[in-house]
C-alpha positions in Angstrom: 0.0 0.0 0.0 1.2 3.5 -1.3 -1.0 6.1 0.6 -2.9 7.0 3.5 -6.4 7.3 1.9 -8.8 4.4 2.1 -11.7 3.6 -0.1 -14.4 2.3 2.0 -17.4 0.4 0.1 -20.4 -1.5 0.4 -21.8 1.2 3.4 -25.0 1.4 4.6 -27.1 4.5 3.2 -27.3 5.7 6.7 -23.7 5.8 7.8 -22.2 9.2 8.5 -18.9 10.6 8.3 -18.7 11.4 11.5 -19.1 7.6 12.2 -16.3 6.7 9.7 -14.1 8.8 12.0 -15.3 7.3 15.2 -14.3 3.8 13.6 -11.2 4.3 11.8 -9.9 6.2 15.1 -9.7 3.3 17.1 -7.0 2.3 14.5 -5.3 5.6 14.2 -5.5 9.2 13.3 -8.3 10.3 10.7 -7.7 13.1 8.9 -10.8 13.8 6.7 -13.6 11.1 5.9 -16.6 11.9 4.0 -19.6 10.1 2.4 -20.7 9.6 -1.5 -24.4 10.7 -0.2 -26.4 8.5 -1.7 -23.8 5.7 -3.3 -22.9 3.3 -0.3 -19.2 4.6 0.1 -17.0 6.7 0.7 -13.2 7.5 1.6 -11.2 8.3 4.8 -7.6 9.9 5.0 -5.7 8.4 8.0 -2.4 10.6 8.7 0.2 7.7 7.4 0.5 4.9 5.4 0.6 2.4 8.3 -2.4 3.5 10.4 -4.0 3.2 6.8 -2.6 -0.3 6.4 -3.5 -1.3 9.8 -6.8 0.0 9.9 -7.8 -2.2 6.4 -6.6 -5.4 7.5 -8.6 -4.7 11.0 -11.5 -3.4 9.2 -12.1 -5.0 5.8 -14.8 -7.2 5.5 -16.7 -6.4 9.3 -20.0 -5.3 9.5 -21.2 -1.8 10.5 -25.0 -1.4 10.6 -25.8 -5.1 9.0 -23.1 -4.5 6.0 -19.6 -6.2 5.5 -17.3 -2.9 4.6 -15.1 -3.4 1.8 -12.1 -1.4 2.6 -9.1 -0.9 0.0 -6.7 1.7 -1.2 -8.6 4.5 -2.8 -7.0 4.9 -5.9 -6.1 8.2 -7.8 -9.2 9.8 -10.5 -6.1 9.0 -13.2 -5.8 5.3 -12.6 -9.0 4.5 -12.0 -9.7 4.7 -15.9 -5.9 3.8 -17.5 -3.8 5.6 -18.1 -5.2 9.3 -17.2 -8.3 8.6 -19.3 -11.5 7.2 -20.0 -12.4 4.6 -22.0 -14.0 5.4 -25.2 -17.9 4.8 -25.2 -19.0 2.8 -28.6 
C-alpha cells in the first residue's frame, strides 16, 4: 500500500462521516472522511501509510449497521480509468 487514503465500500445509506471517523480512530488518526451521499461509500484519510494499512486489514470485511465494509486503497481519478483517461464509449 502507497497512501494514507482508504476507499471504503459496500456502506450502509445511513452511515455518517462522523461515524467513519469514530471507527477508523480506534485504528489511528483520521484526517478527513466523508460520504458519497447516496452511493454506499465513501473515503477516509488516516495521517500515514501504516495507520492506513492497519486499519484495512482490521476493518475489511466487518459489519457496520448489517453491512460487510469493503475497505481498499482509494485509488487516484487517473488510474481508475488507464492511463489518465476514459475509456472510449462505442
Amino acid at each position: 500500500m502507497q497512501g494514507s487514503k482508504l476507499y471504503v465500500g459496500n456502506l450502509n445509506y445511513t452511515i455518517t462521516a462522523e461515524e467513519l471517523v469514530t471507527l477508523f480512530s480506534e485504528h489511528g488518526t483520521v484526517i478527513n472522511a466523508n460520504i458519497i451521499e447516496g452511493k454506499g461509500f465513501g473515503f477516509v484519510e488516516m495521517s500515514n501509510q501504516s495507520e492506513a494499512e492497519e486499519a484495512k486489514k482490521k476493518l475489511d470485511g466487518s459489519f457496520l449497521k448489517g453491512r460487510a465494509m469493503r475497505v481498499n486503497e482509494a485509488r487516484s481519478r487517473k488510474n481508475r480509468y488507464g492511463h489518465g483517461r476514459r475509456a472510449a464509449r462505442r
